[in-house]
C-alpha positions in Angstrom: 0.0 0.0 0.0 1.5 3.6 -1.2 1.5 6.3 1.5 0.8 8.7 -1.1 -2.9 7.3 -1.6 -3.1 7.2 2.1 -2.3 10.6 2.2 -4.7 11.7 -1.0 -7.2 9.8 1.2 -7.0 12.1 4.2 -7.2 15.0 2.1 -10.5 13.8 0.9 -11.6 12.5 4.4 -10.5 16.3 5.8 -12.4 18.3 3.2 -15.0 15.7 2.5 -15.0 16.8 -1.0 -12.5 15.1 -3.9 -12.4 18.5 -5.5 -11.3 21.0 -2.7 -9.0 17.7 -1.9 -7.4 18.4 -5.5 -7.3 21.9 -4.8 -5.1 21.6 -1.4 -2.2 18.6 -3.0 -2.5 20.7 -6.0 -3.2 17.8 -8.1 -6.2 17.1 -11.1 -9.5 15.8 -9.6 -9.4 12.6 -11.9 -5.8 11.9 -10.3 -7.7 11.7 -6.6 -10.1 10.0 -7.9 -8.1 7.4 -9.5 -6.3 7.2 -6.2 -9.0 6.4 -4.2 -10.0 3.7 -6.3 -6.9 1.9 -6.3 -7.1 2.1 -2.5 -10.5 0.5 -2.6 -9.4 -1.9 -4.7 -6.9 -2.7 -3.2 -8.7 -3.2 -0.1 -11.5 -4.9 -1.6 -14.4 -2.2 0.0 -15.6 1.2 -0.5 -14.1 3.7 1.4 -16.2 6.8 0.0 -19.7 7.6 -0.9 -19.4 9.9 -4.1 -22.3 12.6 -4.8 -22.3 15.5 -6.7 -21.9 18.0 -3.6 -19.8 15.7 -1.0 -17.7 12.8 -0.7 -19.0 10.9 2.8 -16.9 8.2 4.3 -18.1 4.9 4.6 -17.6 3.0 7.8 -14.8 1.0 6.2 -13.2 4.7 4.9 -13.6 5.7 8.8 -11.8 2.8 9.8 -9.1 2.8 7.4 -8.8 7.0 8.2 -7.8 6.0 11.7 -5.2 4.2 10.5 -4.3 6.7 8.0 -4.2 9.3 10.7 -1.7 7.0 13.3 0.5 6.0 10.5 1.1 9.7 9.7 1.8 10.7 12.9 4.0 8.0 13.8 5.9 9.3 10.4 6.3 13.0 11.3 7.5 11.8 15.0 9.9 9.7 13.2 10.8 12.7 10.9 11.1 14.7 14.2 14.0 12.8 16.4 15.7 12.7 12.8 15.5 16.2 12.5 16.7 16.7 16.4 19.8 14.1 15.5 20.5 15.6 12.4 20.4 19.4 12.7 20.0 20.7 16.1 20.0 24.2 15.4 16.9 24.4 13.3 13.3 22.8 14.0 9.3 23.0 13.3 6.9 23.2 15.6 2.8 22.0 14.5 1.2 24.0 17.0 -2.9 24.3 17.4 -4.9 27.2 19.1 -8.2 28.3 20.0 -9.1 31.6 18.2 -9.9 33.0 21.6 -6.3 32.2 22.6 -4.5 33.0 19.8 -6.0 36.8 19.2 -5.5 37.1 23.0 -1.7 36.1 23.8 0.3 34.8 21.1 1.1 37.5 18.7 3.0 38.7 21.5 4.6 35.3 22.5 5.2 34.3 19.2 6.9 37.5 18.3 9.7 37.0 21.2 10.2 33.4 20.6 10.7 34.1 16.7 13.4 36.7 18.3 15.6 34.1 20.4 14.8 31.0 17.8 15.0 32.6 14.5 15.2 29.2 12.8 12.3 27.4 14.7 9.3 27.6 12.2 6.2 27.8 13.9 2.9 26.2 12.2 0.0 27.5 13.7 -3.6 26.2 12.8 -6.7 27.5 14.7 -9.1 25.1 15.6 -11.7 25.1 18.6 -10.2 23.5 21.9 -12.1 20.3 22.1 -10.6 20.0 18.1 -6.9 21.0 19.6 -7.3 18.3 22.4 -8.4 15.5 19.3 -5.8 16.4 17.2 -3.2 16.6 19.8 -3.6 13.4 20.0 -4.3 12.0 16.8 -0.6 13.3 16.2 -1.6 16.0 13.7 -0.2 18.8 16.4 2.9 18.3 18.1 1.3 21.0 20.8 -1.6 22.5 21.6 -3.1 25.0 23.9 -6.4 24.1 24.9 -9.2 24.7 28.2 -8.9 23.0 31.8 -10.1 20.4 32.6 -7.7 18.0 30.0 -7.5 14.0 30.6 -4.2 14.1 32.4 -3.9 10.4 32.4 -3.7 10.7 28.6 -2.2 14.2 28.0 1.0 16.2 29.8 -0.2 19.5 30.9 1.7 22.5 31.5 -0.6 25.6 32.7 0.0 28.9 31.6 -3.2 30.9 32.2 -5.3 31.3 35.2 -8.0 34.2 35.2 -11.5 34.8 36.5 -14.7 34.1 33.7 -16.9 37.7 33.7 -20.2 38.1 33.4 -21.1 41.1 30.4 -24.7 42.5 30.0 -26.1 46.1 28.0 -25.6 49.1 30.0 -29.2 49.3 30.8 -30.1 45.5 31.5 -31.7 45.1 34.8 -28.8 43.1 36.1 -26.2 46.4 35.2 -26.6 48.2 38.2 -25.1 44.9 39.9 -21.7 44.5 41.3 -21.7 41.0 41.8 -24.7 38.7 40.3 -24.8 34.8 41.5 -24.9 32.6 38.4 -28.5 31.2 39.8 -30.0 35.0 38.4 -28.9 34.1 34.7 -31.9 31.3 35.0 -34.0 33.3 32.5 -31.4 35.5 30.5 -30.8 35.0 26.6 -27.3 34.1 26.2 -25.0 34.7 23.6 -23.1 31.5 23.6 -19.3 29.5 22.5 -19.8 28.0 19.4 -20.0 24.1 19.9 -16.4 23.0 18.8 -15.1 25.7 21.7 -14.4 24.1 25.6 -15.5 27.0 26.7 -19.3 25.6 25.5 -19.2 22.4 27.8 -17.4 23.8 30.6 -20.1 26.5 30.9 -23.0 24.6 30.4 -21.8 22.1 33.1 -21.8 25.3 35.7 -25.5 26.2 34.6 -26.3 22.7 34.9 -25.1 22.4 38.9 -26.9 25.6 38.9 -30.0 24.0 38.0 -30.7 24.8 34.7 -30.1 24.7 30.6 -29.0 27.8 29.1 -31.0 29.4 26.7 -28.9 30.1 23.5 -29.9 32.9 21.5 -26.9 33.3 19.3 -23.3 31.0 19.0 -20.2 32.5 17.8 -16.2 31.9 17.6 -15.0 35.4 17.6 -15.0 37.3 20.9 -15.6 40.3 19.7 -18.8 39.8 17.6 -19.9 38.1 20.9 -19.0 41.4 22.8 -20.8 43.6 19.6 -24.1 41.6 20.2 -24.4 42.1 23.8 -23.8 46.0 23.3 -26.8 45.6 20.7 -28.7 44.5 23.5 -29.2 41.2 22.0 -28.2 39.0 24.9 -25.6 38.6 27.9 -22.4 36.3 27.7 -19.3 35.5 29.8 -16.3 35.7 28.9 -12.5 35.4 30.3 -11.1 38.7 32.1 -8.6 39.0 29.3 -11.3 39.6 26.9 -13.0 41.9 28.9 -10.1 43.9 29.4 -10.3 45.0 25.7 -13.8 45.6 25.6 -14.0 49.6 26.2 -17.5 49.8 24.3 -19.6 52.4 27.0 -22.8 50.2 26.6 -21.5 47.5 27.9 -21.6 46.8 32.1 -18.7 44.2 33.4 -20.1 42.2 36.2 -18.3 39.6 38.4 -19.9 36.1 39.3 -20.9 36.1 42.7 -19.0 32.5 42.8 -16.0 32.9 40.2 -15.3 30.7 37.8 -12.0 30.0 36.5 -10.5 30.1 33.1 -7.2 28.3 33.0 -5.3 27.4 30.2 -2.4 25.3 29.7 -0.2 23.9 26.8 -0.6 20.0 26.3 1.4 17.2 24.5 0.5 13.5 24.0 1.9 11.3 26.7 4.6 8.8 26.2 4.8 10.4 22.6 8.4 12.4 21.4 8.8 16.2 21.6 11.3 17.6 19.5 14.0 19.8 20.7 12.3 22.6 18.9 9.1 21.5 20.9 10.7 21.7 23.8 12.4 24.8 23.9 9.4 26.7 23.4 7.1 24.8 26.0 10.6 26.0 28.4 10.3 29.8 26.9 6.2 29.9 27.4 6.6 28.9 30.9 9.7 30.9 31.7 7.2 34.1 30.3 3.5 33.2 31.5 1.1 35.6 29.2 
């Protein structure tokens, strides 16, 4: 079996679509096509259901893309310690964010490190944190950053963040003349809410839940400050880390803290029992020698 068809297949599974698969290897659509047959062939099963607007896996295809996905990791780890043994002074780093994180702290981080590393090349791909978590450990990031709680048992964490979650309502909601509200009194409020893929979403809901109800969800979103725009609009009330609400200076919006805080914490997390390069290593040294 050719790793290149393994590879073609990922694309496809990633995009589920043959043509924007053909579009991202920068290959003709009949030449990914072709591939994938000679993978099924080969295997003797379908791997893809073909339609005119998708291309859906079948539960062979998922099978054989777990596979796909352990054999390429265990080939860029194997490109990695040759790399370290090979050419110490030079290194890449696969690294996945959060949006929220990245727009928050990094620029700044990133910036520096670039500064003492100059030949460490930094990939960075912005995913939601339950998405960092997965593909931390599926091998496709070498690192990620991602929301506490993380399974420790199969992750090693190193925190970085710790802040206090606040609660942000319109100037004239009947909750803005509050200094301090108890999360109870948000029973019947509208909220606009983390989009799904974001650990922010469970972890919030779980406190609502032990509060003894279900949010109501007006709006979701992935960008902070359309979040922080909509509850100025008076079209809800969200919460959001202190950070966030430290560069929120819009005057119709009233910052309120939770009565019973609730902690952000964040924390940058590799696979356990899997290699870090050197270059991986230098920068989880430099993030934690310079919290953000």
């Amino acid at each position: 079996m050719e790793l290149r068809k393994l590879q073609l297949f990922m694309e496809v599974a990633k995009f589920k679509s043959i043509t924007k698969a053909a579009e991202s290897m920068h290959i003709s659509q009949p030449a990914i096509s072709k591939s994938i047959r000679g993978l099924e062939e080969e295997l003797g099963m379908t791997l893809v259901i073909r339609t005119n607007k998708t291309s859906d896996l079948t539960d062979a295809g998922k099978i054989v893309l777990e596979y796909a996905q352990r054999i390429a990791g265990i080939l860029s780890e194997m490109k990695t310690t040759l790399n370290d043994i090979t050419n110490l002074s030079r290194g890449q780093i696969d690294i996945g964010l959060p949006p929220f994180i990245g727009s928050l702290f990094f620029p700044r981080v990133i910036a520096k490190f670039h500064h003492s590393y100059p030949n460490i090349v930094l990939n960075i791909t912005e995913y939601g944190g339950a998405r960092v978590v997965k593909s931390v450990e599926e091998g496709e990031f070498e690192l990620g950053v991602a929301v506490l709680p993380i399974d420790e048992q199969q992750f090693d964490v190193y925190p970085i963040v710790e802040e206090e979650m606040k609660l942000l309502v319109y100037k004239e909601h009947h909750l803005a003349r509050h200094n301090v509200v108890d999360i109870k009194e948000l029973r019947n409020e509208e909220f606009i809410f983390y989009h799904e893929e974001f650990a922010l979403n469970q972890i919030m809901r779980n406190h609502f839940i032990a509060a003894g109800f279900e949010p109501n969800i007006l709006f979701m979103s992935s960008q902070w400050d359309l979040m922080t725009e909509m509850v100025a609009a008076n079209l809800g009330i969200t919460i959001l880390p202190q950070s966030i609400c430290n560069r929120s200076f819009n005057p119709d919006i009233r910052i309120i803290d939770l009565e019973q805080p609730i902690l952000w914490r964040l924390a940058v997390l590799t696979k356990k029992d899997r290699y870090i390069s050197n270059a991986g290593r230098t920068f989880i040294d430099f993030i934690l020698k310079d919290p953000l």
